[in-house]
C-alpha positions in Angstrom: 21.1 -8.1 -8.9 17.4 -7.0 -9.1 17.4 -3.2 -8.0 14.7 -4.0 -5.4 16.6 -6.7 -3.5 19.6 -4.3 -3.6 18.0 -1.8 -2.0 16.7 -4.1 0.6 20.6 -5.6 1.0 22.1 -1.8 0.9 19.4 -0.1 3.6 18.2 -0.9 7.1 14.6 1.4 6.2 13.5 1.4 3.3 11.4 5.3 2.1 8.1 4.7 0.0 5.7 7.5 -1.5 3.0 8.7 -0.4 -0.8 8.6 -2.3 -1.4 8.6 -6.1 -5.1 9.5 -6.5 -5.2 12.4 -3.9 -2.0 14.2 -6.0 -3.9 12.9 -9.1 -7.1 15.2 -7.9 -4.7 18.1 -7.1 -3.3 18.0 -11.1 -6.9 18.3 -12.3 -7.9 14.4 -12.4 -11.7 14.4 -12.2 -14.0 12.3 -9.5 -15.0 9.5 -11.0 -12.3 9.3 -13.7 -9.7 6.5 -13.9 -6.0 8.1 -13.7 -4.4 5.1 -15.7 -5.3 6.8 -19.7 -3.0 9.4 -18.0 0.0 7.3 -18.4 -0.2 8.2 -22.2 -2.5 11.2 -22.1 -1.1 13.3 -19.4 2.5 11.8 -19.2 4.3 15.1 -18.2 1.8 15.2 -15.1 2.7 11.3 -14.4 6.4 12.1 -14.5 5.4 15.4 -12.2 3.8 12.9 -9.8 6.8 10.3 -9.1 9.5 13.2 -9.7 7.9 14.7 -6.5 7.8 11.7 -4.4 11.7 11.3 -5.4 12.4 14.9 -5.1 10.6 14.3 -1.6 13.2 11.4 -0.2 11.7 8.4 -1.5 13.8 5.7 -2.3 10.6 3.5 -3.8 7.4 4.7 -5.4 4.3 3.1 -7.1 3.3 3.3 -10.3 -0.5 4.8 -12.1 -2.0 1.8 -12.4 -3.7 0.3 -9.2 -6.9 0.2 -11.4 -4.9 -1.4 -14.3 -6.8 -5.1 -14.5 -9.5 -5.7 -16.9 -12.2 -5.7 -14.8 -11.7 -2.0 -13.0 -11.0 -0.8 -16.8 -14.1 -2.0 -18.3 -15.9 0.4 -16.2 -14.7 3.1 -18.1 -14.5 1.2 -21.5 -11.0 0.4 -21.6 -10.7 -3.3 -20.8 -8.7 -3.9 -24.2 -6.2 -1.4 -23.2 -4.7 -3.3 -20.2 -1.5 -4.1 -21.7 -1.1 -1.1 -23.0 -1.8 1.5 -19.9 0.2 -0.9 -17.1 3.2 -1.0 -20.0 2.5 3.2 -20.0 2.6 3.4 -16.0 5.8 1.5 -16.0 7.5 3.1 -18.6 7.4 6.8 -17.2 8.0 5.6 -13.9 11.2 4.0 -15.2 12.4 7.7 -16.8 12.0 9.1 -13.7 13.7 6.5 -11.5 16.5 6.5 -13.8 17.0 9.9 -14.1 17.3 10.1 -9.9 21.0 10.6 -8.5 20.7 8.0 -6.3 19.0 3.9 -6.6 15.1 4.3 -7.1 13.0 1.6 -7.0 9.9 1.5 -9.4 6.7 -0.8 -7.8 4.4 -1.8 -10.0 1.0 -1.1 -8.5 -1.7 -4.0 -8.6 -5.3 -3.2 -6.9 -7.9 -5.6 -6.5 -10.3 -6.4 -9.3 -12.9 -4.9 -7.5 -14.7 -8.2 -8.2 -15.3 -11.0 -5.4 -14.3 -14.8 -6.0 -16.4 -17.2 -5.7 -18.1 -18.5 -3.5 -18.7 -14.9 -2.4 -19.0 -13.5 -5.9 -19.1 -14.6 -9.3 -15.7 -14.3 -10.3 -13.9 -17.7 -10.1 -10.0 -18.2 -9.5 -9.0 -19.1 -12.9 -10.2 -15.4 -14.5 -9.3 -13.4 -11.6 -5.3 -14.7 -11.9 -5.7 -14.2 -16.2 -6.8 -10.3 -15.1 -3.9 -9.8 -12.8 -1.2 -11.6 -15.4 -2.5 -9.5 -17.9 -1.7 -6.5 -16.0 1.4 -7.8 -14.9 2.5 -8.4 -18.5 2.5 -5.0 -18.8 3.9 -3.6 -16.1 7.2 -6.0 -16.5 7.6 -4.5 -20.2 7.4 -1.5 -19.4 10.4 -2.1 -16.5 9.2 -1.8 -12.8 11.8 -3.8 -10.3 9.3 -5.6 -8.0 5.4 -6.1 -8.4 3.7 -4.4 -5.5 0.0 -6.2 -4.7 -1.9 -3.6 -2.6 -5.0 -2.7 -0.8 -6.2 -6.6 -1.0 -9.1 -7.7 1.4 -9.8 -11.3 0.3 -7.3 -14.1 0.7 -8.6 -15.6 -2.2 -7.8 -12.8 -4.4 -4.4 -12.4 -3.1 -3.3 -16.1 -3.9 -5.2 -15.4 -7.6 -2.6 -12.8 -7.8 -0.1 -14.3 -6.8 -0.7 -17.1 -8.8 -0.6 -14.8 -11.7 2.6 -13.2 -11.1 4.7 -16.2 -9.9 6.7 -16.6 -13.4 7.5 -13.3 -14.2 11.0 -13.7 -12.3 10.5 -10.3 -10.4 10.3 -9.8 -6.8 6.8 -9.6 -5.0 5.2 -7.8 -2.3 1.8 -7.6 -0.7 0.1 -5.9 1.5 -3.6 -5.9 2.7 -5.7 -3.4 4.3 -7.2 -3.5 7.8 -9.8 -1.6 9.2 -11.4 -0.5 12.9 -12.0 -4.5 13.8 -8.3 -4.8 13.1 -9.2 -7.3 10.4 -9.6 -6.9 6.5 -13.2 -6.2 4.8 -13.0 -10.5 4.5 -12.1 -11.0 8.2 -8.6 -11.5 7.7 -6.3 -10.7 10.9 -2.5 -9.1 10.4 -1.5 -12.4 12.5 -3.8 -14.8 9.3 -1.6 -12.5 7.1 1.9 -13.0 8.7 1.2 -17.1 8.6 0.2 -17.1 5.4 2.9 -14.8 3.8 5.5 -17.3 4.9 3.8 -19.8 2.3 3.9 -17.3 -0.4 7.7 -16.7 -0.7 7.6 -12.4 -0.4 9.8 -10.0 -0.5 7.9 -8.4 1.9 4.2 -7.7 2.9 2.1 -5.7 5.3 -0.5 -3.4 5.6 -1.6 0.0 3.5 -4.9 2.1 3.5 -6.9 1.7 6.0 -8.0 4.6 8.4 -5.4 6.3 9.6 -1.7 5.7 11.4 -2.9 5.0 15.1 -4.7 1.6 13.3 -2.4 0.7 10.7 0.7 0.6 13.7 -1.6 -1.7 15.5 -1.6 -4.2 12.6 2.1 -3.2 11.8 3.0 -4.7 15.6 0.8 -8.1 15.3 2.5 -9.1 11.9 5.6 -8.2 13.4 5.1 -10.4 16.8 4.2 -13.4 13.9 7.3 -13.6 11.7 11.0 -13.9 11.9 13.3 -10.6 13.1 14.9 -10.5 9.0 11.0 -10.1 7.5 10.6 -7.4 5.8 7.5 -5.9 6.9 5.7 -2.6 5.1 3.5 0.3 6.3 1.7 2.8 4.6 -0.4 4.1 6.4 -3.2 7.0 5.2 -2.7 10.9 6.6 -5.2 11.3 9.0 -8.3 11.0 8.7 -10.3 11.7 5.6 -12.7 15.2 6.2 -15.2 16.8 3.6 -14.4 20.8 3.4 -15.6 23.2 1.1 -16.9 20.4 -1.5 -13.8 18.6 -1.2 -11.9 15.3 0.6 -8.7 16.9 2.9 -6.9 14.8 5.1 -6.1 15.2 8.8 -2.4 14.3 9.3 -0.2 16.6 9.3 3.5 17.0 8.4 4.1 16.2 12.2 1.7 13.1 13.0 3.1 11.8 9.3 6.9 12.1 10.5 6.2 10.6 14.4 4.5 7.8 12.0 7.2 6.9 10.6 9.4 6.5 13.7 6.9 4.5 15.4 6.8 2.2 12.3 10.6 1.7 12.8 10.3 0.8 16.2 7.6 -1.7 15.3 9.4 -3.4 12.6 8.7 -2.2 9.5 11.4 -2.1 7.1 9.5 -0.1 4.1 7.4 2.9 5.3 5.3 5.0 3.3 2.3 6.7 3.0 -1.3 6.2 1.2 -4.4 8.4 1.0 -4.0 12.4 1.8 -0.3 12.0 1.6 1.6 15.0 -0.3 5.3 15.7 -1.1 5.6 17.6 1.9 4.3 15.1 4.1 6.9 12.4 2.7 10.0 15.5 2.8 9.0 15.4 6.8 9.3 11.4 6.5 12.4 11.5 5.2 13.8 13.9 7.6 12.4 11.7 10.6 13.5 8.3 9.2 16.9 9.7 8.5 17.5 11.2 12.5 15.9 8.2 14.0 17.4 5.3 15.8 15.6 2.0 16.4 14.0 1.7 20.3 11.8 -1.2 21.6 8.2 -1.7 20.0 5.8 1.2 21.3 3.0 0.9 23.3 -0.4 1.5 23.1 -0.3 4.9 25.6 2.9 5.9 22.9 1.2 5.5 20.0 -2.2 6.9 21.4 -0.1 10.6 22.2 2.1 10.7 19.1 -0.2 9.8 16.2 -3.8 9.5 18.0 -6.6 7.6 19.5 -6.8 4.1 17.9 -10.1 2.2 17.1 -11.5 -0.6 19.7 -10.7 -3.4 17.2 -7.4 -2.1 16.8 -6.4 -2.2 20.3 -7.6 -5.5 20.4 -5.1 -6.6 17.6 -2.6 -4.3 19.1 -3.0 -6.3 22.7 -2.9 -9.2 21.0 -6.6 -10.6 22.0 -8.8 -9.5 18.9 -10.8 -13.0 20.1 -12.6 -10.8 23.1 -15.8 -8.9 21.5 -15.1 -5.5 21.6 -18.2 -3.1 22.4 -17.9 -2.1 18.8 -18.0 -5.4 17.7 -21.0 -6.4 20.1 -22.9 -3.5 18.5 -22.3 -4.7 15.1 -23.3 -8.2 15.7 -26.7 -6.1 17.8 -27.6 -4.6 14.4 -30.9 -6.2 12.4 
């Protein structure tokens, strides 16, 4: 059996890392820099990355190459090295998780292209799947367990991708990011999401990024009202709040908010809980801890998740209450705008 759907059969909750570029940063990547050539150039600090996150508790983590298509590589001149980098990323991932004690699962990271399809931009469908099965190709060689689609905005990209990876016989997951109009950057709602998932035959999907945990448990809830009790629904939410200190990006959340995260995102339904931007190996050790002590409850509400992780956005409580149709005041000033 595939190590992924193991783990999924073997586990009610399911321990993801936490974020790539932000650890990347604290190993000496520069701004600006792409972290996949690391894969080959800076292996030991790769394995030091995902040897953290497992140290930490995780029972899954992503690999180096969420910039790994063609198109995010060319802006560095890399764009014939796509094969080579995702096989890279998967490769060292696949030391580490083997070397664990314990069943580690090794996603293979996909980002978007960065690119729009048309008719919003000038990529079409057919090069934006040739991109992602390109990556993919290398990312299966090099021996990750389950292809992990993340951060998407755009439908259309998402079914490109998904196109591309259908015949690679691995598992597949997806999940999209929301932000303070509890919709995606393309207007797609966590409730559009859980409707069309059931037509793409995942092995789970739901919601990373975004802008923080109070948000990201408000889309977590609506996909969980739209599908069936067995879905397995993800959440990785980013630490805090990004802040600019001293010439440099911190995040808010602490080891506490991250861990009463997690719990929350239990009690909402998700089965694979992780973290994203500004998320350390101490922040996932208290993750860990929490998931392990906690015992399912009812979905939260909003006053819960308002005291234990923070004040959530006006668009967000919308999606939350389940009536993102009613024009929020932040929404009324954006349509107000020239």
């Amino acid at each position: 059996m595939n190590n992924f759907l193991k783990i999924l059969q073997d586990k009610d909750h399911i321990l993801a890392d936490g974020a790539t570029g932000t650890n990347l940063f604290a190993m000496g990547l520069e701004t600006g820099d792409p972290p996949e050539p690391w894969n080959l150039e800076h292996r030991s600090r790769i394995r030091s990355l995902h040897q953290g996150f497992v140290d930490a508790g995780s029972d899954l983590f992503l690999t180096n190459s969420f910039g790994g298509t063609s198109y995010r590589l060319k802006l560095h001149n890399l764009e014939s090295r796509v094969f080579e980098l995702n096989k890279a990323a998967g490769t060292v991932a696949r030391e580490v998780a083997d070397s664990a004690d314990r069943l580690v699962i090794v996603a293979g990271s996909m980002g978007p292209t960065g690119e729009m399809i048309e008719p919003h931009g000038l990529m079409t469908p057919a090069e934006a799947t040739e991109a992602f099965k390109a990556q993919a190709e290398g990312l299966v060689e090099g021996g990750v367990d389950v292809l992990w689609l993340e951060t998407m905005y755009s439908m259309e990209e998402l079914e490109a991708a998904l196109d591309a990876v259908k015949d690679f016989g691995l598992p597949v997951c997806a999940t999209m990011s929301f932000d303070t109009a509890g919709k995606t950057m393309m207007g797609i709602t966590p409730a559009n999401l859980a409707l069309r998932a059931k037509e793409f035959n995942l092995s789970g999907f739901g919601a990373n990024c975004g802008v923080g945990a109070p948000d990201l448990l408000a889309t977590i809830n609506d996909i969980s009202r739209n599908v069936e009790s067995d879905t397995v629904v993800i959440s990785k939410a980013n630490c805090g709040i990004p802040e600019f200190h001293n010439g440099e990006i911190l995040y808010s959340g602490t080891e506490k908010l991250m861990a009463e995260y997690v719990q929350i995102a239990m009690n909402s339904g998700a089965k694979i809980i992780g973290g994203c931007c500004g998320t350390s190996f101490e922040h996932v050790r208290a993750m860990r801890k929490a998931m392990d002590e906690h015992q399912v409850t009812s979905p939260p509400t909003l006053a819960e998740i308002e005291k234990r992780v923070g004040v959530m956005s006006d668009g967000s409580k919308a999606i939350f209450k389940g009536d993102d149709s009613k024009p929020t005041k932040e929404r009324r000033n954006r349509r107000s705008r020239p």
